[in-house]
C-alpha positions as CSV (number, residue, x, y, z in Angstrom):
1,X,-16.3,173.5,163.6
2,X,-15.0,170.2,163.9
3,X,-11.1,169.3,163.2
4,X,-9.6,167.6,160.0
5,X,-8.6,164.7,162.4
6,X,-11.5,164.1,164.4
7,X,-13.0,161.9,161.1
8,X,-9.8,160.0,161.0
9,X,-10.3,159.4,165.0
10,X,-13.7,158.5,164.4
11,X,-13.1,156.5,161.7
12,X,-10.3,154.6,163.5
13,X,-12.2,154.0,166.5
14,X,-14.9,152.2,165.0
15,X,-12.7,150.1,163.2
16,X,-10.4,149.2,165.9
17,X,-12.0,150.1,169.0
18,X,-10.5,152.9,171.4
19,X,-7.0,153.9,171.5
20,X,-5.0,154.5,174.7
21,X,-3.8,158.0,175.2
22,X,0.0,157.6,174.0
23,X,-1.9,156.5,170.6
24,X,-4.1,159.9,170.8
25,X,-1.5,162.2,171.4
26,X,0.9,161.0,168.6
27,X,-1.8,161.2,166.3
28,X,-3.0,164.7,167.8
29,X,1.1,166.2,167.4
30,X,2.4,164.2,164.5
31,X,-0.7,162.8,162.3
32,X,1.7,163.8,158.9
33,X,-1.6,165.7,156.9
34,X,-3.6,167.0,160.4
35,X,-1.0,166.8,163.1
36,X,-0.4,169.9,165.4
37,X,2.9,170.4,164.6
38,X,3.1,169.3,160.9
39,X,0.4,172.0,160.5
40,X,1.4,175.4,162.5
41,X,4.1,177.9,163.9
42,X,2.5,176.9,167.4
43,X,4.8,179.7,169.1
44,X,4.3,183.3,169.7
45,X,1.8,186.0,170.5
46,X,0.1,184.6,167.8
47,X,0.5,180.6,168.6
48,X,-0.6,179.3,171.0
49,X,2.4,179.2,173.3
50,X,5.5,181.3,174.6
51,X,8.7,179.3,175.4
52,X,11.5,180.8,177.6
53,X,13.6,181.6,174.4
54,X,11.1,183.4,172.9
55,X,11.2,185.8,176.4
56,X,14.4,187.0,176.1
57,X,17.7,186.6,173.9
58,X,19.0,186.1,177.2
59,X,17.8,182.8,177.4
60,X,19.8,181.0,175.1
61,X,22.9,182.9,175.6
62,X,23.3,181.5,178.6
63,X,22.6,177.8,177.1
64,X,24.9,178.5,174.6
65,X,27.9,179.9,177.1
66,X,26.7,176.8,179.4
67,X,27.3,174.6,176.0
68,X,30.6,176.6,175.1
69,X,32.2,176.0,178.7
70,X,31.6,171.7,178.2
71,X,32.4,171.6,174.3
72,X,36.0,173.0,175.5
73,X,36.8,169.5,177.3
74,X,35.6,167.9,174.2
75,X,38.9,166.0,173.1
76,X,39.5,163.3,170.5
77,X,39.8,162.5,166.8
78,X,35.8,163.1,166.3
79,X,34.3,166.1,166.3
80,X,31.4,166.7,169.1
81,X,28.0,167.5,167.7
82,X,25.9,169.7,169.5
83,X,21.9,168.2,169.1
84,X,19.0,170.3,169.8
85,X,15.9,168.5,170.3
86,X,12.8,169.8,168.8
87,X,14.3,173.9,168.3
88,X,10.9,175.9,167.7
89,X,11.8,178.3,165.8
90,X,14.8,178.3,166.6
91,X,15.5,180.9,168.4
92,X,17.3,179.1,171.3
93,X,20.0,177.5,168.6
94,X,20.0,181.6,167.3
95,X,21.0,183.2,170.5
96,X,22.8,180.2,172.0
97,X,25.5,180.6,168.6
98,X,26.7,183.9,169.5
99,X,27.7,182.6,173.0
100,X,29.6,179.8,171.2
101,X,31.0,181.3,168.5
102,X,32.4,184.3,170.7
103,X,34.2,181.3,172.8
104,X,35.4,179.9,169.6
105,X,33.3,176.3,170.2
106,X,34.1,174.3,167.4
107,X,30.8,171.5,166.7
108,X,28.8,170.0,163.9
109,X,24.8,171.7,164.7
110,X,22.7,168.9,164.5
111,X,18.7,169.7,164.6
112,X,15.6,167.0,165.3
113,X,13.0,168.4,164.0
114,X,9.7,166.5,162.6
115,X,7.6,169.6,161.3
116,X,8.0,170.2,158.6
117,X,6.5,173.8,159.1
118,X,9.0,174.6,162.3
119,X,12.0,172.9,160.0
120,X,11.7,175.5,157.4
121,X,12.2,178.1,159.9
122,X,14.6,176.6,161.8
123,X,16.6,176.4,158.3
124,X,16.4,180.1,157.4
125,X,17.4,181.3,160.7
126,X,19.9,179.0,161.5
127,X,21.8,178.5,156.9
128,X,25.1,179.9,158.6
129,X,25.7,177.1,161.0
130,X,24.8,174.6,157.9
131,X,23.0,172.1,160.5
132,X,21.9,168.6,159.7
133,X,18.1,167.6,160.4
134,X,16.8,164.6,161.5
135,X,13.8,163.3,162.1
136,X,14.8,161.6,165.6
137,X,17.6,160.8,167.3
138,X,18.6,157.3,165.9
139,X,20.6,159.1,162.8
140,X,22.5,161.3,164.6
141,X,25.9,160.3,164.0
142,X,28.4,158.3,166.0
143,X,30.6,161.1,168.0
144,X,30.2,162.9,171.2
145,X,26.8,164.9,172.0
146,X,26.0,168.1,173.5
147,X,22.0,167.6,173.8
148,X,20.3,170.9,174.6
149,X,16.4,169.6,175.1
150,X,14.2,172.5,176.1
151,X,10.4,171.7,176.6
152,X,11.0,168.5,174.4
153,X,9.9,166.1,177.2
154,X,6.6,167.4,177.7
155,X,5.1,166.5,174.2
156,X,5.9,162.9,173.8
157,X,2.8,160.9,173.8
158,X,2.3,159.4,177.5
159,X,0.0,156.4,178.9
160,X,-2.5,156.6,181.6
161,X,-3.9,154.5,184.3
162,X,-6.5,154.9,187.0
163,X,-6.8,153.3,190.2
164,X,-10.6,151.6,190.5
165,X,-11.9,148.8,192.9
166,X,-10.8,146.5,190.1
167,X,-6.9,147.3,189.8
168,X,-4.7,149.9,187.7
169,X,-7.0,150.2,184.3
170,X,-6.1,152.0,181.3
171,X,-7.8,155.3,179.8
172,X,-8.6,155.0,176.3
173,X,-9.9,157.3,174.2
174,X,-13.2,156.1,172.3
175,X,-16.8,157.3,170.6
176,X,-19.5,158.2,173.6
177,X,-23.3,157.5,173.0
178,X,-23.5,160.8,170.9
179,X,-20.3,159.9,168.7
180,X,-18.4,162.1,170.2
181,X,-14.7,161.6,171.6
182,X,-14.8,160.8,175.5
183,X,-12.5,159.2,177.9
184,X,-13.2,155.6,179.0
185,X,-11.0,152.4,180.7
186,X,-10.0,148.9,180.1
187,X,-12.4,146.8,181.9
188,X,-9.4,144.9,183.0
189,X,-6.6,146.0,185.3
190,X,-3.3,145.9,184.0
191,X,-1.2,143.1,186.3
192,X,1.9,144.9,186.4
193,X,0.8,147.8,188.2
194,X,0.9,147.1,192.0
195,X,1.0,150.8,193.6
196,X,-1.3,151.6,196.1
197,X,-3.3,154.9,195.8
198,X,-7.0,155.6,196.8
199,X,-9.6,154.8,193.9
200,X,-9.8,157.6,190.7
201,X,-6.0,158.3,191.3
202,X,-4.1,158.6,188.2
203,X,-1.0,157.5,187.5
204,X,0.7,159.1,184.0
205,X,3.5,156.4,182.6
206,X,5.9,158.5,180.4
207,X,6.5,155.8,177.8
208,X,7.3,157.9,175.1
209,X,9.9,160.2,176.7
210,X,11.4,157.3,179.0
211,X,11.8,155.3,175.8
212,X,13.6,159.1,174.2
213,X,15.9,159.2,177.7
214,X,17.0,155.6,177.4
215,X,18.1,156.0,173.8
216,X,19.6,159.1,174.8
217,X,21.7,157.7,177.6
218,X,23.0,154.8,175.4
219,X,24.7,157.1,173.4
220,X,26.0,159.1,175.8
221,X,27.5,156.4,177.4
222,X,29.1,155.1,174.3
223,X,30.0,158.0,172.4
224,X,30.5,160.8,175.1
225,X,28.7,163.8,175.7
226,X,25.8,165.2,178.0
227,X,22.6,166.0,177.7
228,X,20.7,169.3,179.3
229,X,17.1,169.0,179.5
230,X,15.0,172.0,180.3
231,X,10.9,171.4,181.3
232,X,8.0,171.7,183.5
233,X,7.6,169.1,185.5
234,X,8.3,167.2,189.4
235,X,10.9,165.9,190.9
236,X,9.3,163.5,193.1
237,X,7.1,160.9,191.7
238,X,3.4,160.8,192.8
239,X,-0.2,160.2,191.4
240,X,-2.1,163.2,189.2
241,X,-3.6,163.8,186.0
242,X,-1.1,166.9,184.5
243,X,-2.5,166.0,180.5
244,X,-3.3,169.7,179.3
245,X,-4.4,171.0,176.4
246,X,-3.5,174.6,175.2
247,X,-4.6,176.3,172.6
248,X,-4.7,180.5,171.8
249,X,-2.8,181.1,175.2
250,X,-5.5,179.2,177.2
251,X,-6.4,176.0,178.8
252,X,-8.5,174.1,176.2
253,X,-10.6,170.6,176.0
254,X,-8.6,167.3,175.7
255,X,-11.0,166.1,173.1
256,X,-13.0,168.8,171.2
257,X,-10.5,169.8,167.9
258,X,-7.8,167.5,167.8
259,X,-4.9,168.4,166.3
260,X,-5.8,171.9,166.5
261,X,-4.3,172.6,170.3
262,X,-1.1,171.5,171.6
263,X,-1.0,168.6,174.0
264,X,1.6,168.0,177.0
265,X,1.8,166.2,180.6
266,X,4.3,167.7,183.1
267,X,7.7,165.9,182.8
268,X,8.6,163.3,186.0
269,X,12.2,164.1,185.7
270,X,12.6,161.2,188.8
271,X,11.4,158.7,186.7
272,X,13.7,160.2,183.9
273,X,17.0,160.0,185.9
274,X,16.3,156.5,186.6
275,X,15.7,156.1,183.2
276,X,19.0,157.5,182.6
277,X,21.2,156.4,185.2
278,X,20.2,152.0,184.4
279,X,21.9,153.0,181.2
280,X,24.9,153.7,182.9
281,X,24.9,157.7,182.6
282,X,25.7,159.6,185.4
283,X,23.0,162.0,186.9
284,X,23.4,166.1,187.4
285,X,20.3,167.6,189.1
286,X,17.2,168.2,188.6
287,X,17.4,171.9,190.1
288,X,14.7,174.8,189.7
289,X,15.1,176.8,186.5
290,X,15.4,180.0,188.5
291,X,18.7,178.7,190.4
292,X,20.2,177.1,187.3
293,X,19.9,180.9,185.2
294,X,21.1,182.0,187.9
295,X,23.9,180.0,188.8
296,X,25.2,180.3,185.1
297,X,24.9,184.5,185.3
298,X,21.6,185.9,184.7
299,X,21.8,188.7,186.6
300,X,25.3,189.4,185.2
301,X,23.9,189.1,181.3
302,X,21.1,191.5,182.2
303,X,23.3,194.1,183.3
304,X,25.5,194.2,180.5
305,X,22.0,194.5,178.6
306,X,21.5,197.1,180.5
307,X,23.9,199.3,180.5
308,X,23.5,199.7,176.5
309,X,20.0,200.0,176.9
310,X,17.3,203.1,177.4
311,X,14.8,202.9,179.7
312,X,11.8,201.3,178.2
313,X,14.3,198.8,177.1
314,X,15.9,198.5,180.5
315,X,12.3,197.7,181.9
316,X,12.0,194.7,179.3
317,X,14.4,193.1,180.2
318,X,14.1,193.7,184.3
319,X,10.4,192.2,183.0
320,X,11.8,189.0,181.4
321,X,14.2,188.2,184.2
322,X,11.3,188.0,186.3
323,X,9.6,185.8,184.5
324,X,12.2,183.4,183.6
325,X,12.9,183.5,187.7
326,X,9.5,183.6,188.9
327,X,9.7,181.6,192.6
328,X,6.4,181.5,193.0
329,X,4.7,177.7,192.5
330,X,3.3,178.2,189.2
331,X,6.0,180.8,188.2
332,X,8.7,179.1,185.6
333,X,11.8,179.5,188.4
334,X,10.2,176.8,190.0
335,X,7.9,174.7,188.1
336,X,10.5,174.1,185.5
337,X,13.8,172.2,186.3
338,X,17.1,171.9,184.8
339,X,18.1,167.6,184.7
340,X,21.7,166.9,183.6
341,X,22.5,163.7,182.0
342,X,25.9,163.0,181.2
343,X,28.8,159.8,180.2
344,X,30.7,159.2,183.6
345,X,33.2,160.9,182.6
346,X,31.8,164.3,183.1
347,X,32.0,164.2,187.1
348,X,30.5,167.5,187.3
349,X,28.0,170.0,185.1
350,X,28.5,173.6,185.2
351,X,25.4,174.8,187.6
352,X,24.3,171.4,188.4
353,X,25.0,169.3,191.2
354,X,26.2,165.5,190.8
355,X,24.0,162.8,192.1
């Protein structure tokens, strides 16, 4: 059955002619009546997606002690907010708060959120901590920032180019012979792309999330703060096409039901750091997931656990440490990575080294 938004695609396309793939994912996540996330709880068993704070409460315990040990060095007349970029459920911000209030971390919670669907549950779970939603990160208020982004990155709209005999050309998404959605390219090359690469490579430009980092880094160096972001992604930069579309815990098509499956691109956290540091913030990282958990006491956290816990419990949580740590390529110790961002003040980040 086909998709609320595939007749507003449609129609937009023949209007306009096709849309480049930055365009097509916005629409696909944020379209306000159709949009993936103004529509659904995407997260879950039932969802279509598990994220690592949905694993275990362990998870954002150790995000929120990591938080608690920086907001202590916090010092002047305003008071630090800590941000969380696009919570879920929030069940990061839930578990992370017991960490911080146990360490007595005084903050304003700041949340930006645009679903409306994953706001209202962010709001019930989190009324104690009275936090303040935005819809991006351009009304957060003048004062120091603690930014906790976990798998934020990842779906902001990116751009793509392939290498043909003619140059760099950009894929568009248009109307095939049949009507149907299909991927096509700019007859022309676009000039400013020079890299050399054999023909059908493809380069993925980040626009979106470079655009999120720079503004990011601006206010970190101005106000004060840092900024941890968690994702999967590379560290080195390279040509591949790492667009993905997931729906009901599996792979799905790129253009079938739009706005019914959630659409990401693996996070170049090299090109991020640049991003970061030509604003004039100073650059912790990127290191595997699996080191960073570990590094901040993983293994410690799971044996207190533990030793409250009966044996079927005991197991769960031996299960979910292995799946937060999983060293294996595809495992999430490796393919995600922990990228510091901070205002040069902050020489060093707890578990990350400085560049």
């Amino acid at each position: 059955m086909a998709s609320p938004l595939l007749s507003v695609l449609t129609r937009m396309i023949r209007t306009d002619g096709p849309i480049g793939l930055d365009r097509y994912m916005a629409l696909c996540l944020s379209h306000p009546a159709h949009g993936y996330y103004a529509t659904r709880d995407p997260l879950g068993p039932r969802g279509d997606f598990v994220t690592a704070p949905e694993i275990s409460q362990m998870f954002g315990e150790l995000i929120g002690a990591w938080a608690a040990s920086l907001l202590a060095g916090f010092s002047g007349p305003v008071r630090p907010c800590l941000v969380e970029l696009g919570p879920g459920r929030g069940t990061l911000m839930s578990d992370a708060l017991r960490a911080l209030r146990a360490a007595g971390a005084v903050f304003d919670l700041h949340l930006v959120e645009t679903s409306p669907v994953l706001r209202a549950l962010q709001a019930e779970r989190l009324a104690e901590a009275g936090p303040t939603f935005h819809d991006s990160v351009a009304s957060l208020p003048e004062a120091p920032l603690l930014v906790i982004a976990n798998e934020f990155f990842d779906a902001l709209p990116a751009r793509q180019f392939v290498r043909t005999a003619r140059g760099w050309c950009e894929r568009r998404v248009g109307l095939g012979e049949d009507g149907a959605l299909a991927f096509g390219l700019d007859p022309e090359p676009d000039p400013q792309l020079t890299a050399e690469a054999p023909d059908g490579a493809v380069l993925t430009v980040p626009s979106a999330a470079l655009s999120a980092m720079r503004d990011l880094a601006r206010r970190l160096v101005r106000d004060g703060g840092a900024l941890l972001a968690i994702d999967y992604g590379h560290t080195d930069p390279g040509f591949g096409d790492t667009l993905q579309a997931v729906e009901g815990h599996a792979f799905a098509d790129l253009l079938a039901r739009p706005g019914e499956a959630d659409l990401t691109v693996h996070v170049d956290f090299s090109a991020l750091a640049r991003a970061a540091a030509a604003e004039g913030a100073t650059i912790h990282g990127p290191v595997a997931q699996r080191d960073f958990l570990l590094a901040v006491g993983l293994e410690a956290r799971a044996a207190r656990l533990k030793a409250r816990a009966d044996a079927t419990q005991a197991a769960v949580i031996d299960a979910a440490v292995a799946r937060l740590t999983d060293p294996s390529p595809r495992g999430m110790g490796a393919l995600f990575k922990v990228l510091g961002v901070s205002h040069p003040a902050f020489t060093a980040l707890p578990a990350l080294p400085s560049r």
